[in-house]
VOBA-1610 file (N, C-alpha, C; in pm, whole numbers, padded with zeros to 5 digits, always signed):
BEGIN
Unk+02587+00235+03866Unk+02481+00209+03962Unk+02347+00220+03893Unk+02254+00155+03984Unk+02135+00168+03862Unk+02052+00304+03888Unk+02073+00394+03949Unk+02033+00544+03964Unk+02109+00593+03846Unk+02237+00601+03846Unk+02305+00648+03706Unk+02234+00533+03566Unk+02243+00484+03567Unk+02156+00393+03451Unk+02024+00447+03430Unk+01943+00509+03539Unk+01847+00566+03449Unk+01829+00637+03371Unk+01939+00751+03367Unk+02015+00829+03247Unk+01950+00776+03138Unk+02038+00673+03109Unk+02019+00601+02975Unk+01864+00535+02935Unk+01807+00522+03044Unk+01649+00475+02974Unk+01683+00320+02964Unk+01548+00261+03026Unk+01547+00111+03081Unk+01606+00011+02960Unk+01604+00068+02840Unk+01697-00059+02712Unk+01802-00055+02799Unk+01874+00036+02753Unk+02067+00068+02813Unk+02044-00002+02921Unk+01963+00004+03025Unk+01966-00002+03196Unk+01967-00208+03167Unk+01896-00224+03140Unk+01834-00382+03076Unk+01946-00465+03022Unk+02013-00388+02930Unk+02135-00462+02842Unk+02286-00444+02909Unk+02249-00357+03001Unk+02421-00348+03062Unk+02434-00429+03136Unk+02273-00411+03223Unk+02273-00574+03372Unk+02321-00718+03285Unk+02252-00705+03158Unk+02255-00862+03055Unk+02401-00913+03076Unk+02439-00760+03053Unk+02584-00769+03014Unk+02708-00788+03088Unk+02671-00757+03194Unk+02794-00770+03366Unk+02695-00915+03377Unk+02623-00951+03354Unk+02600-01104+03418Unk+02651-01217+03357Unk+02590-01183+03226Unk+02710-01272+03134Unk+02824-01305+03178Unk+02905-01166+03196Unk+03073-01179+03228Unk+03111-01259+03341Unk+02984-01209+03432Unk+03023-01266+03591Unk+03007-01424+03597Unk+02897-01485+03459Unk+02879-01608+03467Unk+03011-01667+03430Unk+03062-01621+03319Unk+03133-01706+03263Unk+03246-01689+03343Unk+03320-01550+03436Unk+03424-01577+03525Unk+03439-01667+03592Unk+03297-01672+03677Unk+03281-01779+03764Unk+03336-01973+03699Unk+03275-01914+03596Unk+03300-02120+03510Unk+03486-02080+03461Unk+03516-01981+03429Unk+03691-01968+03416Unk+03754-01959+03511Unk+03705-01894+03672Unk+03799-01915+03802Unk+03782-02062+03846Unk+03701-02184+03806Unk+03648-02342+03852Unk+03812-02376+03789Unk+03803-02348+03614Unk+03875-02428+03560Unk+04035-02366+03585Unk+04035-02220+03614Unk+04158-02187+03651Unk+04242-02223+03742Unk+04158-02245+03833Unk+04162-02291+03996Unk+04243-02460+03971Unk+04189-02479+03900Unk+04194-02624+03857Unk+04391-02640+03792Unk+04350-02583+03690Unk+04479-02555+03633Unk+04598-02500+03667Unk+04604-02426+03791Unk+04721-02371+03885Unk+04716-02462+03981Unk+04648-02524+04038Unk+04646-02639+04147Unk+04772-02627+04238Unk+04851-02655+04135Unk+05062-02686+04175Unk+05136-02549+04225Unk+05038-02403+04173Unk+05076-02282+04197Unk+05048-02202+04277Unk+05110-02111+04346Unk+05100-02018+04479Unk+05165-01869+04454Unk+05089-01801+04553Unk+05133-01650+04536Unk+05130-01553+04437Unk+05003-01608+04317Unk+05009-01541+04219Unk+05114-01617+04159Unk+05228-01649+04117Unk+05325-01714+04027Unk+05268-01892+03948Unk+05305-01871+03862Unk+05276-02032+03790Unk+05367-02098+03768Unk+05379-02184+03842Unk+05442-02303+03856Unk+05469-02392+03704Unk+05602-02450+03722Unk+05650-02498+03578Unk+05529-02583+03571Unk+05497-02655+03629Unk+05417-02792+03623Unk+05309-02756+03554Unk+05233-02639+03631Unk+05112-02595+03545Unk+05125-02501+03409Unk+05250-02472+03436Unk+05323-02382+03292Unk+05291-02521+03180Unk+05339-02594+03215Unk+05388-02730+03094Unk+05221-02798+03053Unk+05139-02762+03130Unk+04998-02876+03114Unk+04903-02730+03045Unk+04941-02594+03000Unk+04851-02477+02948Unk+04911-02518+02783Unk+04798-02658+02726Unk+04821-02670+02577Unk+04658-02557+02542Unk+04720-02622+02359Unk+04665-02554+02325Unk+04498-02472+02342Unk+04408-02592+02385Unk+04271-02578+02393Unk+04293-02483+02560Unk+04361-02507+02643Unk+04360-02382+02745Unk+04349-02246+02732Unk+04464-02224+02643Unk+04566-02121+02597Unk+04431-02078+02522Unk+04382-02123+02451Unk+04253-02077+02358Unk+04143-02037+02448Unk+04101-02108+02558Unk+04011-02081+02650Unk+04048-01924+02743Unk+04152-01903+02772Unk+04171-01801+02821Unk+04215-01693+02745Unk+04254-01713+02615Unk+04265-01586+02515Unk+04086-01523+02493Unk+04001-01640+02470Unk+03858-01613+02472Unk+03831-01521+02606Unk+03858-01592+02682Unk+03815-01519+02845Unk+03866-01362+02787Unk+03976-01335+02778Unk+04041-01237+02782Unk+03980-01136+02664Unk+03977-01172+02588Unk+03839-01080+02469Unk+03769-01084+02508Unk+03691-01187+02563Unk+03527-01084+02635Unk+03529-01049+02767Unk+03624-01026+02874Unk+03604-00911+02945Unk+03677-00805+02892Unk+03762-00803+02752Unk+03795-00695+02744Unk+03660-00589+02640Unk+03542-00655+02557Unk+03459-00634+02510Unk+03321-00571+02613Unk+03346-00650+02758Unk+03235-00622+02833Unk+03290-00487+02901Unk+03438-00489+02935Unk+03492-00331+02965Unk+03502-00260+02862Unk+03450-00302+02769Unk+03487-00158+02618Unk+03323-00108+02653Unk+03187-00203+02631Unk+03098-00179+02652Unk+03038-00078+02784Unk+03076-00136+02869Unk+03056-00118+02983Unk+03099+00062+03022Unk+03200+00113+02997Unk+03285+00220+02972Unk+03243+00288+02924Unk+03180+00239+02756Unk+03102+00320+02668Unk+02938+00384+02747Unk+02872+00254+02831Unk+02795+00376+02913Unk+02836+00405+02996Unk+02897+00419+03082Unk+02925+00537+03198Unk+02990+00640+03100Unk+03045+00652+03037Unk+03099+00797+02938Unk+02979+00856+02882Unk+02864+00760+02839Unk+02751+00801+02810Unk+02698+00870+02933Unk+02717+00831+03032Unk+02615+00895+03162Unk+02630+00997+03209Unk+02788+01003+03232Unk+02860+01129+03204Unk+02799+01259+03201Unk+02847+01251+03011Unk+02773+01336+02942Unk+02666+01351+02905Unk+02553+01275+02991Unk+02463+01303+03025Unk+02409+01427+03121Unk+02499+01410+03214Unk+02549+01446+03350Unk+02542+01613+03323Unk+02655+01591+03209Unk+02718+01777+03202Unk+02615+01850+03149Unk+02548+01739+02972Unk+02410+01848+02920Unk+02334+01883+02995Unk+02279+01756+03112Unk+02159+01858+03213Unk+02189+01953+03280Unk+02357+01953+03358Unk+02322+02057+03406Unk+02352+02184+03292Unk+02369+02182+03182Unk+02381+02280+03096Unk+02260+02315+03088Unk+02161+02199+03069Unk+02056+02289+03049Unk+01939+02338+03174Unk+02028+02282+03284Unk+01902+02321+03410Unk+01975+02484+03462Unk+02135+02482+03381Unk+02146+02667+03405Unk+02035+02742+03303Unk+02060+02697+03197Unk+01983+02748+03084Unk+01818+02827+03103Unk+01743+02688+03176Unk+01634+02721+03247Unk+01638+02805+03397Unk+01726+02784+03433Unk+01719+02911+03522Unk+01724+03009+03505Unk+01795+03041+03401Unk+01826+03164+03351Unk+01716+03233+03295Unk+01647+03115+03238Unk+01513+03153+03121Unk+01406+03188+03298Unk+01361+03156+03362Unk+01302+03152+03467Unk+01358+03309+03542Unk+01464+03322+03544Unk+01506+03502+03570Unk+01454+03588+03554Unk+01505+03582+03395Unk+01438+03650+03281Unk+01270+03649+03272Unk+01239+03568+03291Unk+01098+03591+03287Unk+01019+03664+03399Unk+01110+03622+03540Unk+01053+03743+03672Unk+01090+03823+03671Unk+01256+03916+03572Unk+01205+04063+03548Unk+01157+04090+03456Unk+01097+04025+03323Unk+00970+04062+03190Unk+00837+04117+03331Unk+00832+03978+03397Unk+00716+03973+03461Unk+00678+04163+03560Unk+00793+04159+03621Unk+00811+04287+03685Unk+00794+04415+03640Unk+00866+04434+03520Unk+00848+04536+03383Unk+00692+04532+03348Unk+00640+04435+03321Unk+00490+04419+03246Unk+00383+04467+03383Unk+00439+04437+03464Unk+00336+04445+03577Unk+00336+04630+03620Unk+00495+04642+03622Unk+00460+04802+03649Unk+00429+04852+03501Unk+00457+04822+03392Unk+00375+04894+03267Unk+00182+04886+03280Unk+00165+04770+03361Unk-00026+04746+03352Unk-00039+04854+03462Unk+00024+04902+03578Unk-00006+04975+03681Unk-00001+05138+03588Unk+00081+05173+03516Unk+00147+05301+03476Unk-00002+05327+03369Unk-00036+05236+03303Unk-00157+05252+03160Unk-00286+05247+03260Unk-00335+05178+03394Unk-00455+05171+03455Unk-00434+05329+03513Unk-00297+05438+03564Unk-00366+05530+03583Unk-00322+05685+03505Unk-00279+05572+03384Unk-00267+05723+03311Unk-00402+05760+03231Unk-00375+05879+03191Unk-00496+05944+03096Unk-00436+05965+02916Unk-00590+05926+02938Unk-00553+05920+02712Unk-00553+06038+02680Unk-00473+06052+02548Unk-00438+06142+02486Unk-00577+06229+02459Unk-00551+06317+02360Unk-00686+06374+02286Unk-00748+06275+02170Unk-00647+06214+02125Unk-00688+06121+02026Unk-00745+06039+02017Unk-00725+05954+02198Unk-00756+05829+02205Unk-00903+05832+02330Unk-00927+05692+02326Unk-01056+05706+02424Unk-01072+05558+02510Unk-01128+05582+02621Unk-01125+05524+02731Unk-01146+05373+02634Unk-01177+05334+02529Unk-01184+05203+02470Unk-01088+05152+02441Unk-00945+05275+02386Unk-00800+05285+02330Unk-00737+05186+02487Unk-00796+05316+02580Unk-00708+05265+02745Unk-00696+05090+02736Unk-00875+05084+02774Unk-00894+04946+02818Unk-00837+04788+02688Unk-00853+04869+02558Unk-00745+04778+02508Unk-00635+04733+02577Unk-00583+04865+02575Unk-00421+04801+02584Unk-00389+04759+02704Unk-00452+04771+02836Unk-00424+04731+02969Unk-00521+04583+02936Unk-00577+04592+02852Unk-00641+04423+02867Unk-00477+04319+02820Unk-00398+04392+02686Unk-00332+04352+02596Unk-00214+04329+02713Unk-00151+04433+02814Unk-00059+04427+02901Unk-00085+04322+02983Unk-00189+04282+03062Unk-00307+04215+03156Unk-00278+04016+03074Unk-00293+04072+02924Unk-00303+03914+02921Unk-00112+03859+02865Unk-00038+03966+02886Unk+00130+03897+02879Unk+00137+03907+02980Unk+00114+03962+03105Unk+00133+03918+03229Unk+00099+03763+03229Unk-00013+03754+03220Unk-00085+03586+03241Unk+00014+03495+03156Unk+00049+03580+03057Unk+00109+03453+02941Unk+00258+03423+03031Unk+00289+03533+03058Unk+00478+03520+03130Unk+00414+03458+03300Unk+00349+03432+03356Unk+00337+03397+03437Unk+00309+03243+03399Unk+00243+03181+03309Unk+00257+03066+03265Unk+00369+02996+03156Unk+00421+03068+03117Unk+00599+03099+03081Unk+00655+03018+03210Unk+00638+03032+03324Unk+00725+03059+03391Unk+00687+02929+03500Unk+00552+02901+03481Unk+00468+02772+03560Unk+00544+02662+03462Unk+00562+02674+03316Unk+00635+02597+03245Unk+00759+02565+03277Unk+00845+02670+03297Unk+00987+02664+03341Unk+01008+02612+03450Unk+00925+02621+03551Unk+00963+02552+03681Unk+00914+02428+03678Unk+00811+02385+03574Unk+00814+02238+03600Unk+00910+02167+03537Unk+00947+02182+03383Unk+01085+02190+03336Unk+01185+02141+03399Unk+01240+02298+03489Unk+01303+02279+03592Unk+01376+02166+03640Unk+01241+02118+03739Unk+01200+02025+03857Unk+01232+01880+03718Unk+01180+01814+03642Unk+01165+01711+03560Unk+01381+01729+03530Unk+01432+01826+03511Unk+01597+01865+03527Unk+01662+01808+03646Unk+01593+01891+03732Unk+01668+01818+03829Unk+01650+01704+03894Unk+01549+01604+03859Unk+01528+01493+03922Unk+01656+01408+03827Unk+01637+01415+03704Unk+01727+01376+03620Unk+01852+01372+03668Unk+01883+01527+03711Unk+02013+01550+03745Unk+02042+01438+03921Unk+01962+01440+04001Unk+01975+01374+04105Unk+02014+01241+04051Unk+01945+01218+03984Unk+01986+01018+03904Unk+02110+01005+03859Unk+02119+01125+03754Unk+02253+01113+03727Unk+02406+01151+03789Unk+02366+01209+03923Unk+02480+01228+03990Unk+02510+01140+04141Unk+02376+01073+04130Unk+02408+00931+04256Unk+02541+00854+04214Unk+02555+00830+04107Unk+02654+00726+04107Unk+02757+00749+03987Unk+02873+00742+04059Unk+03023+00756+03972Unk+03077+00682+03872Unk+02993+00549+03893Unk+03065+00455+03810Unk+03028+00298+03794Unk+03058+00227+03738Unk+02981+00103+03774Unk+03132-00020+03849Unk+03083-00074+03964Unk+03214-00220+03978Unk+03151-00322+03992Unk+03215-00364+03919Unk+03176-00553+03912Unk+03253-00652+04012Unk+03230-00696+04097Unk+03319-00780+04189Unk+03292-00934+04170Unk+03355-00997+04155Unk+03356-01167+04183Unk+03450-01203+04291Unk+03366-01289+04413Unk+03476-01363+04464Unk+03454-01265+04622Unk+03508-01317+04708Unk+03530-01272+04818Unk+03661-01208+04914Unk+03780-01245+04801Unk+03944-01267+04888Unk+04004-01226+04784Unk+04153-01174+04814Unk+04213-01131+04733Unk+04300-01244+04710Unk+04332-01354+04760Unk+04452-01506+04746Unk+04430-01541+04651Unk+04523-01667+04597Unk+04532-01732+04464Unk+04531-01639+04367Unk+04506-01745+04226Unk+04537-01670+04119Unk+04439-01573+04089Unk+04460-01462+04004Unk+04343-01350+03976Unk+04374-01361+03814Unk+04259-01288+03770Unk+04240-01191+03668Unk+04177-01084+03701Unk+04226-00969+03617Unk+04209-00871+03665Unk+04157-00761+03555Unk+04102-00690+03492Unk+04061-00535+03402Unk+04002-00415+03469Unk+04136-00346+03494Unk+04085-00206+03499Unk+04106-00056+03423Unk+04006-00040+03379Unk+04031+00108+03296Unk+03924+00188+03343Unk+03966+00268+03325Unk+03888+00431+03358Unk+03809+00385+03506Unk+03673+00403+03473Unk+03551+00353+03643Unk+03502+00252+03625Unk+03523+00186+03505Unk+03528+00025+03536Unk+03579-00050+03565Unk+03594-00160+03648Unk+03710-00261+03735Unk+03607-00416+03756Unk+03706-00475+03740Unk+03664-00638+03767Unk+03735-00679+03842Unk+03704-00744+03964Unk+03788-00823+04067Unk+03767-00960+04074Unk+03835-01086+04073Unk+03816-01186+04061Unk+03887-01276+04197Unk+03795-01320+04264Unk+03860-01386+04410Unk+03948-01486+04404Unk+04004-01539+04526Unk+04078-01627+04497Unk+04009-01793+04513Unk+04113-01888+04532Unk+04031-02024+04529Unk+03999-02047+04635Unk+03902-02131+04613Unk+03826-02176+04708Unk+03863-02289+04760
//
C-alpha cells in the first residue's frame, strides 16, 4: 500500500508503482492474445485444437510472460520484506526511546531533589556561600539540560511513531487484473504478493 511504501522513501515508492504497471500493462496485452489463443477452450482446460496451434513464437511469448511476472514478484517481495523490517527496527527503536525518556524523568527527579537538598543545606567550615551557589547553579543547569534531553526524546519519539503508523497501515501489496474469476488465468502467488488475472471478455 502506498502508506507502507513510505517506509522506503519516494525512489522505492516511485519504482515499485513503475513496476506493478509495467506488469499490469503487459498482462493486459498477454490476456488479448491469450484469450485469443484458447478461443476453442473452457473451464480452465486447453483444448487439443489450441494445444496444436501453441508453436514456437507463442510458447516463447508466454515463457517471456512468465519471467517477468516472476521478476516483478521477486522485486516486488523484496520490498514488502524491506518494509517489514522496517516495521520491527522502529519499533525497536521507539522502545529504546522510551526507555531513554524514563530514564531521563527519574535523572530528572533525582537532580531536582539534589537542587532542593544543596538550596537548604549549610556549608561546611571550609566552604562559602560562593562554594553553595556554584554548585546549585551547576545542579540548576542539568536539570535544564535533562529537561531538554527529554524535549529531544519526545520529539524523536513522535517523528517514531508517525513512521511507525505508515509502516503498519498496510500488510502487503495486491495487484489485481480483470474483474471475474472465468476463462483462462494466470496466476503468481508467494508470500503477500499475488496477481490475479480475469477472465475473457
Amino acid at each position: 500500500t502506498d502508506s507502507q511504501w513510505k517506509s522506503l522513501g519516494d525512489a522505492v515508492t516511485t519504482q515499485s508503482k513503475a513496476t506493478i504497471t509495467s506488469c499490469k500493462t503487459s498482462c493486459e496485452r498477454f490476456k488479448t492474445s491469450l484469450d485469443r489463443w484458447t478461443r476453442h477452450s473452457a473451464d480452465g482446460t486447453l483444448s487439443w485444437r489450441d494445444r496444436a496451434t501453441l508453436g514456437v513464437f507463442r510458447q516463447g511469448h508466454i515463457k517471456s510472460m512468465s519471467e517477468q511476472l516472476q521478476n516483478c514478484n521477486i522485486a516486488l517481495t523484496s520490498q514488502t520484506q524491506a518494509a517489514e523490517e522496517i516495521k520491527t527496527m522502529i519499533s525497536t527503536k521507539e522502545m529504546a526511546v522510551n526507555n531513554a525518556i524514563t530514564a531521563t524523568n527519574d535523572q530528572s527527579a533525582e537532580v531536582g531533589a539534589q537542587l532542593e537538598a544543596l538550596t537548604l543545606a549549610e556549608p561546611d567550615e571550609s566552604e562559602t556561600e560562593a562554594d553553595q551557589a556554584s554548585a546549585t547553579k551547576q545542579v540548576a543547569r542539568e536539570r535544564k539540560a535533562l529537561g531538554e534531553s527529554r524535549m529531544l526524546f519526545e520529539e524523536l519519539l513522535s517523528v517514531i511513531q508517525t513512521a511507525a503508523a505508515n509502516a503498519r497501515a498496510g500488510q502487503g501489496t495486491t495487484v489485481t487484473f480483470g474483474s471475474n474469476n472465468s476463462g483462462q488465468q494466470v496466476g503468481v502467488n508467494s508470500g503477500t504478493i499475488s496477481a490475479t488475472f480475469g477472465g475473457r471478455e
